[in-house]
C-alpha positions in Angstrom: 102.0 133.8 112.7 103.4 130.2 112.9 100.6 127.5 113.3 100.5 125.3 116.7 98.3 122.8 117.9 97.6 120.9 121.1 96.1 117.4 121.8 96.5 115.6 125.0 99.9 113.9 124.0 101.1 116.1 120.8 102.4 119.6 119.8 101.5 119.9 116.0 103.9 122.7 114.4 105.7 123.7 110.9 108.7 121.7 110.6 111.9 123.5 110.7 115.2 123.6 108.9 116.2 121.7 112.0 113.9 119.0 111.5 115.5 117.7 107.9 117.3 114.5 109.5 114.6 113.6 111.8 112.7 113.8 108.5 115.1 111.9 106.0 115.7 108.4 109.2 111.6 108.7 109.9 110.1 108.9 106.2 112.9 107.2 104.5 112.1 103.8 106.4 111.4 101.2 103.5 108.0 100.2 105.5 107.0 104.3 106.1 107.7 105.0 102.0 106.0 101.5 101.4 102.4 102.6 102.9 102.4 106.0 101.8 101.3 108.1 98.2 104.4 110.3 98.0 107.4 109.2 100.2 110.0 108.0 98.0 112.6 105.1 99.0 115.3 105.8 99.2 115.1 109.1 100.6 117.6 111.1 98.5 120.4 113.5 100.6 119.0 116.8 100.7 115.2 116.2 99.8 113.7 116.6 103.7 115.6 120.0 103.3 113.8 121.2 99.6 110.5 120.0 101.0 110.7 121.4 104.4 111.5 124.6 102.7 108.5 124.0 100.0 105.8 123.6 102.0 106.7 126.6 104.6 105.8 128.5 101.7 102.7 126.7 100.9 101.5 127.6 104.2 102.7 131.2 103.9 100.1 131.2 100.7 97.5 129.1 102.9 97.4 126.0 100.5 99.3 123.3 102.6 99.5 122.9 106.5 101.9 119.8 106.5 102.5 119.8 110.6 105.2 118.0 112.5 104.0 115.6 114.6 105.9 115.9 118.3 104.9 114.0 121.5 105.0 116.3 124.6 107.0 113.5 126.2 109.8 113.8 124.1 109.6 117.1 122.2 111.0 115.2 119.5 109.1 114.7 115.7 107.9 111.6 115.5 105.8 112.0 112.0 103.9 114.8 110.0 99.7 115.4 109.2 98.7 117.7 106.3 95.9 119.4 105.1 95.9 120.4 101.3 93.9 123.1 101.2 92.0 123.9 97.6 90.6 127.6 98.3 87.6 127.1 95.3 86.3 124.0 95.9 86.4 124.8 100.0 88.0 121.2 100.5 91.1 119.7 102.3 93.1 116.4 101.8 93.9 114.9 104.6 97.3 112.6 104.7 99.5 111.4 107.6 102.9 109.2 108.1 104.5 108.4 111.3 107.7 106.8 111.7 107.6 103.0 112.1 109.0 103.3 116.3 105.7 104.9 116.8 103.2 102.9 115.2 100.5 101.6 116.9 100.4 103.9 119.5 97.5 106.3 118.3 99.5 109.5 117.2 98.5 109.9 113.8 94.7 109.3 114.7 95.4 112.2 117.4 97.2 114.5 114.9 94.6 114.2 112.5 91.7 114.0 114.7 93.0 117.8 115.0 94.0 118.5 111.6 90.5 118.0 110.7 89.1 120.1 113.4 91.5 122.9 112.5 90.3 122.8 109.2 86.3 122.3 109.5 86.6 125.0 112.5 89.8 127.3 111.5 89.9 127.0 107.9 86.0 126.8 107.5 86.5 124.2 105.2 83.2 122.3 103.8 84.4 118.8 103.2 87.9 117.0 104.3 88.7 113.9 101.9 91.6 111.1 102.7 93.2 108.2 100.4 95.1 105.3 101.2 96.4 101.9 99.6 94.6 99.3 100.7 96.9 97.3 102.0 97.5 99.7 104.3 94.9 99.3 106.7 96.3 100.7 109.2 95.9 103.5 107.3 92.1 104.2 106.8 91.4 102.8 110.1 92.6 106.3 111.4 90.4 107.7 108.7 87.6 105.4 110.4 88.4 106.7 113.8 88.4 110.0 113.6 85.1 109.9 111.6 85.1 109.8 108.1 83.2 107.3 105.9 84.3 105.1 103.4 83.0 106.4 99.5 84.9 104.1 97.0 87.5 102.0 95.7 89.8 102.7 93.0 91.4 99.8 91.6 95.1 99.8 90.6 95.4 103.8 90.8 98.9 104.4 92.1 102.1 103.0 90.7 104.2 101.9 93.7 108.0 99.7 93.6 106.8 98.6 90.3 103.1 97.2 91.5 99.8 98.7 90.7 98.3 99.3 94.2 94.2 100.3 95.1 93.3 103.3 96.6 90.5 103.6 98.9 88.8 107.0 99.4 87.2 108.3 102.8 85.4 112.2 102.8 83.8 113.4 105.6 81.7 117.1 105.5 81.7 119.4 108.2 78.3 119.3 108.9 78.4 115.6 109.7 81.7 116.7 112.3 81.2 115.5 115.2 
């Protein structure tokens, strides 16, 4: 059964094959790759392809629900929102990007205001954690939003373009869910 969720603006579903160049123009944006963990820059021909195909079989083995991001409005993807799911410690890791067009506007505190709901409520998940750089603000204020609380700092944990960057860590258990 392929996974779909509904907010007020958004359809959150599994990206398809179809969804490869949407991917590759949105996450290979010098500013989207700058912000996040993972996203490299450039975006190399053919990688939105091997990933799309990777994490549809993550899901399949109910480890990774990476969900494209699509405003009703335009029914096109806009972004993605993932859970990482680790079965024995009963945890998720929660991470977002949206392409830059769309910043600003709300979508990926609405995506993963749901995410994290489908995990604490679907997935019965004890505890949801997030990371960001911190010069990405933007970032954990959507961490803020949707609830979770701020737990520490790690200095100079993540080598990006060359520069040691901070991480800041945000957790949030399901019994303190709103």
């Amino acid at each position: 059964m392929e996974l779909r969720l509904e907010t007020d603006r958004l359809f959150l579903r599994l990206f398809e094959a179809s969804d490869a160049e949407s991917v590759q123009t949105l996450a290979g944006d010098a500013e989207v790759a700058r912000t996040t963990l993972a996203i490299p820059h450039p975006y190399p021909d053919g990688a939105a392809e091997a990933w799309i195909e990777r994490i549809r079989t993550a899901y399949q083995e109910g480890k990774i629900y990476s969900l494209a991001i699509v405003p009703k409005e335009s029914g096109s993807v806009i972004g993605c929102v993932t859970l990482r799911v680790s079965k024995s410690d009963n945890k998720g890791d929660l991470a977002y990007w949206v392409g830059r067009p769309f910043w600003g506007q709300g979508y990926a505190t609405e995506a993963a205001k749901a995410l994290l709901k489908f995990g604490f409520e679907d997935l019965n998940l004890n505890r949801v954690v997030a990371a960001a750089m911190t010069n990405n603000p933007a970032s954990y204020t959507v961490m803020q939003k949707i609830g979770m609380k701020r737990e520490d700092n790690e200095p100079k944990q993540i080598l990006k373009d060359g520069v040691y960057e901070d991480l800041v860590h945000y957790g949030l258990f399901r019994s303190d869910a709103k």
